[in-house]
C-alpha positions in Angstrom: 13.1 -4.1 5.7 12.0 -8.0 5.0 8.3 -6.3 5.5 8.1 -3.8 3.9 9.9 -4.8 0.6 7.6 -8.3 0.5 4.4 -6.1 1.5 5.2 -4.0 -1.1 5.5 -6.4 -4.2 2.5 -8.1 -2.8 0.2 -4.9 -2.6 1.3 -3.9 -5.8 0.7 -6.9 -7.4 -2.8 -6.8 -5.5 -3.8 -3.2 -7.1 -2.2 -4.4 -10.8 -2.2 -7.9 -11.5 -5.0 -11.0 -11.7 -5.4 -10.5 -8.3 -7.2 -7.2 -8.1 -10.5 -9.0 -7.3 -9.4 -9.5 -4.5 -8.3 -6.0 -3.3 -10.6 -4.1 -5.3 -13.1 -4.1 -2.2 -10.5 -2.8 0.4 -9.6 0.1 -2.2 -13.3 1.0 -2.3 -13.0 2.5 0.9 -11.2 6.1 1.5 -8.7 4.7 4.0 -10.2 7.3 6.3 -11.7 4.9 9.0 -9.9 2.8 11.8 -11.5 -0.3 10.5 -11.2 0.3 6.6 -7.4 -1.6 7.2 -9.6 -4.9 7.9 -12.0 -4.9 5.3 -10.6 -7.3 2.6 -11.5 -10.1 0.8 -9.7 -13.5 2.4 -7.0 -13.7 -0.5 -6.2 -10.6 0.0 -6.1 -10.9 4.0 -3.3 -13.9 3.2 -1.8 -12.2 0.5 -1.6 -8.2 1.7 -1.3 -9.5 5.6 -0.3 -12.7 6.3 2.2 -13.4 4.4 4.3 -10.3 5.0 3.8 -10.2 8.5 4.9 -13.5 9.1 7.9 -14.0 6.9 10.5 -11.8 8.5 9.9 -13.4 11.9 10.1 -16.9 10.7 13.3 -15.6 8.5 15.3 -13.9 11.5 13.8 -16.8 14.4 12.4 -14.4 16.8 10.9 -15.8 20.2 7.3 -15.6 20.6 7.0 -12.2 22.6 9.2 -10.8 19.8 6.5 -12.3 17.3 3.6 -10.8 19.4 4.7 -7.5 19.5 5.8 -7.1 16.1 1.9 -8.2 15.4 0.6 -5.3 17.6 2.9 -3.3 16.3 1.8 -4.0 12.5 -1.7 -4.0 13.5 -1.1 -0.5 15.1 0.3 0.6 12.3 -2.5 -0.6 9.9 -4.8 1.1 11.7 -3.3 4.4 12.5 -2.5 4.7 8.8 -6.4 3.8 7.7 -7.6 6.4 10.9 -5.6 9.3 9.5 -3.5 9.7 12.6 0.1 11.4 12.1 2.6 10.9 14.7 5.3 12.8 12.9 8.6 11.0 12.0 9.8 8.5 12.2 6.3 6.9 11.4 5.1 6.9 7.6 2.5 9.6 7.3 -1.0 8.5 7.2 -1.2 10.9 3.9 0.7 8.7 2.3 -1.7 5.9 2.5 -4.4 8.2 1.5 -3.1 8.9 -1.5 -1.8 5.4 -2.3 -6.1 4.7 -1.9 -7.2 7.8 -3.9 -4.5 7.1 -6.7 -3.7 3.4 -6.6 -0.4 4.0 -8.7 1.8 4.4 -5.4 2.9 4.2 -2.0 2.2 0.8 -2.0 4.9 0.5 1.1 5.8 2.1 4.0 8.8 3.7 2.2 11.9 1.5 1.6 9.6 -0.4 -1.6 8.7 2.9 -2.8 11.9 5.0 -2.9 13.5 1.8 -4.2 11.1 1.6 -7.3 10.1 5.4 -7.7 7.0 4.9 -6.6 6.7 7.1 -3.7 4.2 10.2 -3.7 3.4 13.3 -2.2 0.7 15.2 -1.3 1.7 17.5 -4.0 2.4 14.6 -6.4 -1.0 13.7 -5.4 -2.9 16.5 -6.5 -0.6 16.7 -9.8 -1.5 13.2 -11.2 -5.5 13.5 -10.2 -5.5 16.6 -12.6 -4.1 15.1 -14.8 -5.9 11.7 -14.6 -9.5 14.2 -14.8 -7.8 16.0 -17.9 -7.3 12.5 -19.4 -11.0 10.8 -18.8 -12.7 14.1 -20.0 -10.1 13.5 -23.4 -11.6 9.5 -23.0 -8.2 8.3 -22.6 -7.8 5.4 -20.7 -6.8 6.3 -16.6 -4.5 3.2 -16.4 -2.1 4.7 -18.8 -1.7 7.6 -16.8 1.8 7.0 -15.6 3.1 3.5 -17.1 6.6 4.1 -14.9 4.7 3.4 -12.2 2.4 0.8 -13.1 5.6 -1.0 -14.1 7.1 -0.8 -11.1 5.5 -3.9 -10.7 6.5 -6.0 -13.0 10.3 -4.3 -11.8 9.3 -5.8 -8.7 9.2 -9.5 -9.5 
């Protein structure tokens, strides 16, 4: 819960905030490939990574083997979710990180952060807000107004 709350207000933050620099080059990728979970700026590494995985352990005191398989665990997780893998439930969908990378406006958890702050989406959601984000650049409205309840959630967040 620790994780994926603090992961959340990070990678949110990371996609909407001064510290998109840093991020910007892991969202160029489709988060279709194994190894697209690793490729990030350093900032982001600490900020999107580190930080997250490392605070609920030092929080709740767990031994070292506890620590080391929460870390394979995570890392599994990151990777199966970039690979496009589905294992079914209980295990986030890796659809949902695809649409957090095609969209940027959500699933910026593995669930609890999302349904929390309303920013959980669907495939179906998905497909709603692109055609509507295409209806709004051919109209030359800006894209990041697209859905401000979201983009907000943010600053909820904080």
């Amino acid at each position: 819960i620790v994780f994926d709350v603090v992961a959340g207000i990070f990678h949110c933050h990371l996609l909407h905030g001064v510290l998109y620099k840093y991020h910007k080059e892991h969202h160029q990728t489709k988060g279709d490939s194994p190894l697209s979970g690793w490729y990030m700026d350093f900032v982001d590494f600490i900020f999107q990574l580190w930080i997250p995985v490392i605070i609920a352990p030092l929080l709740l005191g767990v031994s070292w083997m506890t620590f080391f398989a929460w870390l394979l665990l995570v890392e599994f997780d990151g990777v199966r979710s970039h690979a496009g893998y589905d294992l079914g439930w209980p295990v986030p969908s890796s659809q949902r990180h695809f649409l957090h990378h095609a969209l940027s406006t959500c699933n910026y958890s593995n669930g609890l952060y999302d349904a929390l702050l309303g920013t959980e989406a669907t495939l179906l959601d998905g497909l709603h807000m692109n055609h509507a984000r295409k209806e709004q650049f051919q109209a030359g409205d800006a894209i990041e107004k697209m859905n401000p309840k979201q983009s907000s959630a943010c600053e909820a967040s904080v």
